[in-house]
N, C-alpha and C positions, 0 to 999 in steps of 0.2 A: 361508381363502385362504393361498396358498402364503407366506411369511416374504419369501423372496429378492422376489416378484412386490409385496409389500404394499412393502418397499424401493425397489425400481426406481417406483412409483406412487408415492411420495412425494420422492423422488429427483426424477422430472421435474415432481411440482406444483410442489417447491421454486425449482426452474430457468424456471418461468415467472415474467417479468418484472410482468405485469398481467394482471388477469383469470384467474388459476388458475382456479377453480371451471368458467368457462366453460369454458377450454379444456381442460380434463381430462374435462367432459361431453364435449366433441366428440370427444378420442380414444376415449374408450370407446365412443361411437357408430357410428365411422369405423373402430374394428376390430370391433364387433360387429355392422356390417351392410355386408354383402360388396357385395348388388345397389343401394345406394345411387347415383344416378348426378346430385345438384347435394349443396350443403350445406340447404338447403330440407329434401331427403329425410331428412338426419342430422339436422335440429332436431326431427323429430318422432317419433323414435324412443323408443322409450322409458325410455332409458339418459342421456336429455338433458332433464335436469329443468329445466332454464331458457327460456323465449323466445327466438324466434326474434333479436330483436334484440340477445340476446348472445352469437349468433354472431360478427354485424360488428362486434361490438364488442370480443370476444375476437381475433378474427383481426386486425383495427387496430390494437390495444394491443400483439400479441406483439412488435413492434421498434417502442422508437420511439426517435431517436437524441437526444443531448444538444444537439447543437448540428449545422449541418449540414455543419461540415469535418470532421468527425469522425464521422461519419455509415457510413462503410465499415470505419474500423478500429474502430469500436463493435459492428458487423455481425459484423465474424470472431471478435471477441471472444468476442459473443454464441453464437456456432459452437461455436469452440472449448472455451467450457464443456459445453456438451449433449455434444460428443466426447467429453469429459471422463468425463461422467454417464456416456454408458453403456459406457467400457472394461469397465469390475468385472463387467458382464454380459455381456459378447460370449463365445463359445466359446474356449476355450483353444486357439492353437494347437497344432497336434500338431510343428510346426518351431519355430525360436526367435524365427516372429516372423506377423502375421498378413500375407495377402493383400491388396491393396485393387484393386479392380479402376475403373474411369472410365469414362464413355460420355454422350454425348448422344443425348437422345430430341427428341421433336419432341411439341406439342399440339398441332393441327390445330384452330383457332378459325373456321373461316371467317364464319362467321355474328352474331360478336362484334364488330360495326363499330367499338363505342365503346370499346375495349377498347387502350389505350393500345400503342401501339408494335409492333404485329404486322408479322409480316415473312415473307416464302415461306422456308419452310423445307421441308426434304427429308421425305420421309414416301414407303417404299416403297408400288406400289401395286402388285398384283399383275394390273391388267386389261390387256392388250398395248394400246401404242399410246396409252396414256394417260401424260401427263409425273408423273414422282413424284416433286411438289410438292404443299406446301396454303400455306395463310394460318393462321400461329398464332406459337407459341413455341415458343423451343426451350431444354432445361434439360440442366446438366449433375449428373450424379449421380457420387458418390463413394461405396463400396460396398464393404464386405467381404466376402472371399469362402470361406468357412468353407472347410475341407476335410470328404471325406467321410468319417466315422464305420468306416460298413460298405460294403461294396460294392452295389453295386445302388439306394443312396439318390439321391434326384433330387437334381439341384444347387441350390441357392439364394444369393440376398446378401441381405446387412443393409445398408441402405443407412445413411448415415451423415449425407452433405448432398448437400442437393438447390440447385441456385441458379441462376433465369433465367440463359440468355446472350441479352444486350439486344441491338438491334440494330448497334450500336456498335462493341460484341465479336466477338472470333472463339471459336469452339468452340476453340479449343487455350488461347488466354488462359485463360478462363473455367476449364477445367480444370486447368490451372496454378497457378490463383489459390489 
């Protein structure tokens, strides 16, 4: 295995708060299986040597705050290390400084009654005459945006953080934040 890649893989078990082992099976799962469509389908991959129940038990454990006033700046803390972590790996700018591009997406949960706090959010739909809403979440992502190499390479980002906008919030807060 590559040096740099054995690095960054120890680099982010280190940066998991609880439950490494789990949650490092489920990245490897979650990038070595593209058509996966719940985390069900990622527990039995076979890059994910643990039980299914340490799934929710890794994904429970990755935040959990001190106390609960401090609960949000404990949150960007927590951000802001993983930021941290993977500077030394991102692409070198080619200018004296990287891009970062912002956007919200939308999940479309309709079907997810018990699913805390869903709210109509925007989701283009391309059928005329149909309104382009659903029932889900809506998340804001922060995202670098490399430049291209060569010419003719497709674009891509690295996303960096991903973080619900609660019903609460507005999309411009949330990406501010």
């Amino acid at each position: 295995m590559n040096s740099t890649l054995e690095q960054f893989r120890n680099d982010v078990y280190e940066w998991f708060p609880h439950r490494p082992d789990a949650l490092m099976d489920l990245l490897d799962a979650l990038s070595s299986n593209t058509t996966a469509r719940s985390v069900v389908e990622l527990s039995v991959s076979p890059v994910f040597r643990r039980g299914y129940s340490s799934v929710h038990a890794g994904i429970e454990r990755l935040f959990v705050a001190d106390n609960e006033e401090s609960q949000s700046q404990e949150r960007q803390e927590l951000e802001l290390a993983l930021v941290r972590l993977l500077i030394p790996y991102l692409p070198s700018p080619q200018r004296s400084f990287w891009l970062l591009g912002t956007d919200v997406t939308a999940a479309s949960r309709p079907f997810a009654r018990t699913l805390s706090d869903r709210t109509y959010v925007y989701q283009p739909n391309p059928v005329k005459g149909v309104k382009p809403v659903t029932i889900g979440h809506q998340y804001s992502i922060l995202a670098v945006l490399p430049e291209k190499s060569r010419s003719g390479e497709p674009p891509w980002v690295i996303p960096l953080l991903v973080n619900r906008v609660t019903s609460a919030e507005t999309k411009r807060k949330t990406g501010l934040a």
